[in-house]
C-alpha positions in Angstrom: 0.0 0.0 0.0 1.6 3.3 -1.0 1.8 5.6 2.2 0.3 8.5 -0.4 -3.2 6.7 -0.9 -6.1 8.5 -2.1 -8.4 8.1 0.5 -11.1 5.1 0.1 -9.0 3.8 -2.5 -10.9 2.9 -5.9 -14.5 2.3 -4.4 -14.7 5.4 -3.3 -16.2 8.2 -6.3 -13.4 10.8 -6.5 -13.6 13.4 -8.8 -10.1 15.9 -10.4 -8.7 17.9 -7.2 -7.8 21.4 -8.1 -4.5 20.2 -8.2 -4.6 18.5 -11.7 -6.6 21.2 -12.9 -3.5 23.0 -12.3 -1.0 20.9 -13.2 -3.4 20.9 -16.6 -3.0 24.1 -17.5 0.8 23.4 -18.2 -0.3 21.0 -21.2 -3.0 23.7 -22.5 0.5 25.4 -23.3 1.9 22.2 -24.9 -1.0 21.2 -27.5 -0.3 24.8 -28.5 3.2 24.3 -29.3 2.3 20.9 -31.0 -0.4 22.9 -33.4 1.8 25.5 -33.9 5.1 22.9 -34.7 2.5 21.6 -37.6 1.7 24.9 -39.2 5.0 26.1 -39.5 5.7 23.0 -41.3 2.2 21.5 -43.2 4.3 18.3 -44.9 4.7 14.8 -44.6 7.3 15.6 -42.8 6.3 18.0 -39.9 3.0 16.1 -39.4 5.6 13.1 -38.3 7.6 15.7 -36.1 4.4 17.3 -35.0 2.8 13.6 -34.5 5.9 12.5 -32.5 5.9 15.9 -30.1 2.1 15.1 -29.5 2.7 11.2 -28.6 5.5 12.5 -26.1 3.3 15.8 -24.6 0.6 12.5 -24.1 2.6 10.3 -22.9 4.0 12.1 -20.0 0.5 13.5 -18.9 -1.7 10.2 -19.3 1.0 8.4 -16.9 0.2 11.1 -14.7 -3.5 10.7 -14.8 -2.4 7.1 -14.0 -0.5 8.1 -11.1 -3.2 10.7 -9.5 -5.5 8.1 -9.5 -4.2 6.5 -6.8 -2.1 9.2 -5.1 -4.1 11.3 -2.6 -3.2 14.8 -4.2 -3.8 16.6 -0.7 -0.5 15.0 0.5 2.3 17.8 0.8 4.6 15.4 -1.0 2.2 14.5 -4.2 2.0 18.4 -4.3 5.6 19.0 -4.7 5.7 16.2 -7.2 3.2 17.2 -9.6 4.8 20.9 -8.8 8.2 19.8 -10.0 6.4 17.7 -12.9 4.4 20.7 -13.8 8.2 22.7 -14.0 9.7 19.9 -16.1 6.2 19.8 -18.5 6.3 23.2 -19.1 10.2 23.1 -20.3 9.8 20.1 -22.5 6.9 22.4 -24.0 9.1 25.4 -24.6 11.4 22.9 -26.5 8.5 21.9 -29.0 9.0 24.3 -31.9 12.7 23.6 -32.3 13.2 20.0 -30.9 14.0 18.6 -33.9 17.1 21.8 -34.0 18.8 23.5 -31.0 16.3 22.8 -28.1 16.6 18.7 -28.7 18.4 18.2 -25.5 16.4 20.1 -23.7 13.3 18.5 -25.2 14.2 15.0 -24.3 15.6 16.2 -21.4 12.2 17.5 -19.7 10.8 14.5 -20.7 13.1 11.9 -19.5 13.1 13.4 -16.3 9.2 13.7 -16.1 8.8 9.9 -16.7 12.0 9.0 -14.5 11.7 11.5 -11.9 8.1 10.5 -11.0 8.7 6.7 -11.0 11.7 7.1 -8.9 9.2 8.9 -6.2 6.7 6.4 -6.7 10.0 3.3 -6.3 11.5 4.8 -3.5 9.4 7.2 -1.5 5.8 6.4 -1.9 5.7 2.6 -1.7 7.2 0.4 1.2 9.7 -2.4 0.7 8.7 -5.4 -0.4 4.8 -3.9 -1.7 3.5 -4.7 -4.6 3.2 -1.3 -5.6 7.0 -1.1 -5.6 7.5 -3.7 -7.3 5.4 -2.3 -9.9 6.7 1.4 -10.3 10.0 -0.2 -10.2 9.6 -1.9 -13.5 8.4 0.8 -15.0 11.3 2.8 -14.0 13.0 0.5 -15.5 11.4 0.8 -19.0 11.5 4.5 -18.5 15.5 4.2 -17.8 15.4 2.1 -20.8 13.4 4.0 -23.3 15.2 7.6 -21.5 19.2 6.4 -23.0 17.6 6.6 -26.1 15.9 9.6 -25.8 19.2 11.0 -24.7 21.2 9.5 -27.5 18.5 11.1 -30.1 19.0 14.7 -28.8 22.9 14.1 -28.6 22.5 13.1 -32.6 21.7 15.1 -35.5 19.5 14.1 -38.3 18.4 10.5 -39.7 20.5 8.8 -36.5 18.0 11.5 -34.2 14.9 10.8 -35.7 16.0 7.0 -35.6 16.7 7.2 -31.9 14.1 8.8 -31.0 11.4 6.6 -32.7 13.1 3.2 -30.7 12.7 5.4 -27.7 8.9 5.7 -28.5 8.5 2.0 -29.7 10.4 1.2 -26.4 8.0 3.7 -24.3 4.5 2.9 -26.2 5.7 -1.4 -25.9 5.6 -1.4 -22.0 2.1 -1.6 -21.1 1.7 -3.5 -24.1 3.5 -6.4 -22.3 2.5 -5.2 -18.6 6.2 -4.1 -17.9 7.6 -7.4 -18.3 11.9 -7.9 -16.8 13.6 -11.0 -17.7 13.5 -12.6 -14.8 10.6 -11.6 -13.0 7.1 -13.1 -13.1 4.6 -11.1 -15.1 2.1 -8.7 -13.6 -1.2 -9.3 -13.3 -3.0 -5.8 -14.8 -6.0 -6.4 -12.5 -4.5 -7.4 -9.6 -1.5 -4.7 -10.2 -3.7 -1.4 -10.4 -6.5 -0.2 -8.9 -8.6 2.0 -10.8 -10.9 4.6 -9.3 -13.6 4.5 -12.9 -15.4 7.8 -12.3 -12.5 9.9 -11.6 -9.8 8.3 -14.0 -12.8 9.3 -17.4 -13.2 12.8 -15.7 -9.1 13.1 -15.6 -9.2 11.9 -19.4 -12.3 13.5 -20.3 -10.6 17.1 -19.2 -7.7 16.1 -21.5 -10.3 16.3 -24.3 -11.6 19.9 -22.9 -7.4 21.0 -23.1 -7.7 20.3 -26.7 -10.7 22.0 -27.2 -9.9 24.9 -25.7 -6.8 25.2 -27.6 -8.7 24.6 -30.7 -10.6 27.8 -29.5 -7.8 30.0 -29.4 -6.6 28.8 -32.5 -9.7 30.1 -34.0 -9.8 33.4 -32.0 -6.6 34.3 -32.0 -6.1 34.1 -36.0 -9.9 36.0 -36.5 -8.3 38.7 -34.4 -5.4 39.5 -36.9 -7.5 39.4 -40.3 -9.9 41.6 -41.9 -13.1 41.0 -41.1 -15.1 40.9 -44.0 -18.5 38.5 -45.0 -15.8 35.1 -45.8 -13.5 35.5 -42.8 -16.9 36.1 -40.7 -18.1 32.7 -42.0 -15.1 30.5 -41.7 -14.5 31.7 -38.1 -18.2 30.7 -37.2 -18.0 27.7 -39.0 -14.9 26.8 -37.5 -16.3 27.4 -33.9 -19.6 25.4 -34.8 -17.4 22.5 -35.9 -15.3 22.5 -32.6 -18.8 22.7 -30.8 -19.8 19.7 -32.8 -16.7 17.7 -31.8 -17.3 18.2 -28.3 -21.2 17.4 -28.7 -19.6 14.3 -30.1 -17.8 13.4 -27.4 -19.1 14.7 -24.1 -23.0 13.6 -25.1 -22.0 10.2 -26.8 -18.6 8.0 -26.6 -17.2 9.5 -23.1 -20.6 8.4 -21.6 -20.7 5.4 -23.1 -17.0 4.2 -22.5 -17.4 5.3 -18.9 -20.0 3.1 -18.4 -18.5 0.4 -20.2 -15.7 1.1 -17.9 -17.6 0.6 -14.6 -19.1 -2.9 -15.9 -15.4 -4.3 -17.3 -14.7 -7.6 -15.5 -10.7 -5.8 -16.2 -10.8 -2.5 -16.0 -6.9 -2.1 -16.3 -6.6 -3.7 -19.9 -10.0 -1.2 -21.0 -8.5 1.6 -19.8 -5.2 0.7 -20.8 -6.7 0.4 -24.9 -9.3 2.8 -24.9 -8.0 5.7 -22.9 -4.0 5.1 -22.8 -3.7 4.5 -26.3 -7.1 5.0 -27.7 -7.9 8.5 -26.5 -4.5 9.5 -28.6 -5.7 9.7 -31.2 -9.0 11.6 -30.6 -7.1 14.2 -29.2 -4.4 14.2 -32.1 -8.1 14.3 -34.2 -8.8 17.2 -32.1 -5.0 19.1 -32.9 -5.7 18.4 -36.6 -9.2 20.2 -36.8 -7.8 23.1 -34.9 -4.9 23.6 -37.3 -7.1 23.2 -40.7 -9.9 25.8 -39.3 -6.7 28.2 -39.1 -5.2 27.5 -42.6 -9.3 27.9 -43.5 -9.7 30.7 -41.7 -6.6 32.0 -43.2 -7.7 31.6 -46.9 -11.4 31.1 -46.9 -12.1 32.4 -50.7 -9.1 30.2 -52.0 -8.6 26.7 -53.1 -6.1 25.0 -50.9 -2.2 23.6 -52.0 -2.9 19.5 -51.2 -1.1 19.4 -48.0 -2.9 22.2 -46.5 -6.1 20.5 -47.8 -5.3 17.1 -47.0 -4.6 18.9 -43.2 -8.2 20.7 -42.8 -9.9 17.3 -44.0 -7.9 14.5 -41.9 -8.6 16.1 -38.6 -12.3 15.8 -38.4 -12.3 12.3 -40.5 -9.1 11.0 -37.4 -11.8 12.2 -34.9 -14.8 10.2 -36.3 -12.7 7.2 -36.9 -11.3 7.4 -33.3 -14.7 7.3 -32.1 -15.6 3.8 -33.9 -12.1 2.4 -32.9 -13.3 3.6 -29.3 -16.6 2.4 -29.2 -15.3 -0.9 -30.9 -13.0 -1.4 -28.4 -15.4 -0.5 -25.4 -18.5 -2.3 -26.2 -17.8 -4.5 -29.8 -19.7 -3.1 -31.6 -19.6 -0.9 -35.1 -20.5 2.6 -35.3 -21.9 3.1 -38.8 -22.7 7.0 -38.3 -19.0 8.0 -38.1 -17.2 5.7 -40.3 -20.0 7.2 -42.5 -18.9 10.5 -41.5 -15.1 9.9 -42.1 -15.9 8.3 -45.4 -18.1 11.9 -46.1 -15.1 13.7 -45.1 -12.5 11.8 -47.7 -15.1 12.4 -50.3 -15.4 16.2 -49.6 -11.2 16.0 -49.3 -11.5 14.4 -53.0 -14.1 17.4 -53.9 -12.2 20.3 -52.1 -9.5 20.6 -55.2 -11.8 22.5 -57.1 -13.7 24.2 -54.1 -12.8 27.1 -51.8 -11.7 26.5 -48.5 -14.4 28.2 -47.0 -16.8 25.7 -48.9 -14.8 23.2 -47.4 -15.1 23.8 -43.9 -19.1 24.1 -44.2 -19.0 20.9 -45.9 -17.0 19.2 -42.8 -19.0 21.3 -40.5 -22.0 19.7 -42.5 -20.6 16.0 -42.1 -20.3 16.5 -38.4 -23.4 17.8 -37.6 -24.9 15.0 -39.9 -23.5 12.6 -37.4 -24.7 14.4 -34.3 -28.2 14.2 -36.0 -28.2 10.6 -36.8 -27.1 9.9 -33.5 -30.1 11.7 -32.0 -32.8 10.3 -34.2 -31.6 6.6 -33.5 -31.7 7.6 -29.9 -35.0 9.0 -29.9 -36.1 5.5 -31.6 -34.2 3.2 -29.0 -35.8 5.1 -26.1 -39.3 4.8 -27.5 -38.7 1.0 -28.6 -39.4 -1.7 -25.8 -36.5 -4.1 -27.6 -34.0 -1.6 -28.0 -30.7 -2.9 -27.2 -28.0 -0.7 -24.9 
């Protein structure tokens, strides 16, 4: 039992402390720089520099989440931890827009010491000898130590042998839940019996992660608005682009985070569903999320123009990654297929396939149009499963 236990444990509902909501605020910052590392370079290649930043920036805040869950964030020590993690967060961020350049060291730097630095508390400070708890933050540790050399090496490297390095370094950090943090030498963990998982408030922590990206898909649209003339086009594409990011939270927050909450709560192991639907799977909704944001910018941007391909292929992928992060989601949580947004994604290829001849103001209604078709469908099958006396959950 770790001497910094949340109080009642998992039974107990607990809900985000003010703390996290703090310690948030640090990553609003960092989904920033990730959306800004894209538009400074809409290619092939930055959308794999931006794609890696983002699975780092996630990566070190989901384990977090993790962590919190169990941790009782009233403790003065958990304080100073996700203090000094919040510190570490918000230097990796400053690092994003050049950590492929000068800042590389500095990049993987923060970020080793996040992951390290808080599994060391967790090894040696927060769980006794000999508990299972230390047994299990030691292993990950030790991935962390693993996957952290390489990080190292990368930012001490320059070009192919960096970007080399630093994708082994993800392979190795994105493999250890995979395999529950197996050593050589060491029986396997059991996920059930290894973590325990307080459901209401680990979906609220993840569910906020959404809101982050959101809100920095907001600013995105305000902040760019602000700088341009504002005449009948520009007008339109900034209230189409804030109706779209209204319609992916309407997506979310009244459908699949409902759902997979409950789906949660009823798992006979909870550890593995949260570790695929939220650890992994909640990825790439929010990379779905960073996408949208960046394409209502270049829309906003150039609303009575037709778009070069990369900058169209941009504004299009983001809300077609959302919807088909939904389905994987919903696949994942309850088996089943949702039609209505692999519909939508395939509507949003099609308008992609259209938009070479079309402004990009026409465009984004047409997306906005595809999203809101969703939302409807979703509420008129609804309506028909709560009036039908058959209607499956």
């Amino acid at each position: 039992m770790s001497r910094f236990q949340r109080r009642g444990g998992g039974e107990v509902e607990q809900h985000a402390a003010t703390l996290e909501l703090f310690f948030d605020l640090v990553f609003v910052f960092a989904i920033t720089q990730v959306s800004h590392l894209l538009l400074a370079h809409v290619s092939w290649e930055g959308a794999g520099r931006a794609a890696l930043a983002l699975l780092v920036v996630w990566w070190a805040w989901q384990y977090t989440a993790w962590v919190t869950n169990e941790l009782d964030p009233d403790s003065i020590a958990v304080r100073l931890l996700l203090i000094a993690l919040m510190l570490a967060s918000l230097l990796m961020a400053i690092a994003i827009p050049d950590a492929f350049g000068d800042r590389a060291l500095l990049f993987a730097g923060s970020y080793v010491a996040i992951q390290v630095g808080r599994h060391a508390f967790l090894t040696f400070a927060a769980a006794g000898a000999g508990t299972l708890e230390r047994e299990r933050a030691g292993r990950i540790l030790a991935w962390f130590c693993a996957a952290g050399a390489l990080w190292i090496a990368g930012a001490l490297a320059e070009g192919e042998a960096r970007t080399l390095l630093w994708l082994a370094a993800l392979a190795v950090d994105y493999g250890g839940p995979l395999v529950t943090f197996w050593v050589p030498g060491r029986r396997r963990l059991a996920a059930g019996e290894t973590w325990e998982l307080g459901t209401g408030h680990f979906a609220e922590r993840f569910g906020l992660f959404v809101i982050i990206a959101l809100g920095e898909s907001i600013v995105i649209i305000g902040a760019t608005t602000a700088d341009l003339e504002l005449d009948a086009a520009t007008v339109a594409a900034f209230c189409g682009a804030f109706l779209g990011t209204a319609a992916l939270w309407w997506l979310y927050f009244t459908s699949i985070a409902r759902l997979s909450e409950r789906a949660l709560a009823q798992a006979a192991d909870r550890v593995l569903l949260a570790r695929d639907a939220y650890t992994y799977g909640h990825a790439l909704i929010v990379a779905g999320i960073i996408l949208t944001a960046v394409g209502d910018e270049l829309v906003i941007a150039h609303p009575a123009e037709e778009l070069p391909t990369g900058e169209l292929v941009a504004v299009v992928a983001g809300p077609a990654l959302y919807l088909l992060a939904q389905a994987a989601l919903r696949l994942r949580m309850t088996g089943g297929i949702s039609s209505r947004r692999i519909s939508g994604a395939l509507a949003c290829v099609a308008i992609g396939l259209l938009g070479t001849v079309l402004s990009a103001l026409v465009v984004g209604l047409l997306l906005l149009a595809a999203l809101v078709g969703v939302i409807v469908a979703d509420r008129i099958v609804g309506a028909r499963r709560a009036i039908s006396p058959r209607a499956t959950p």
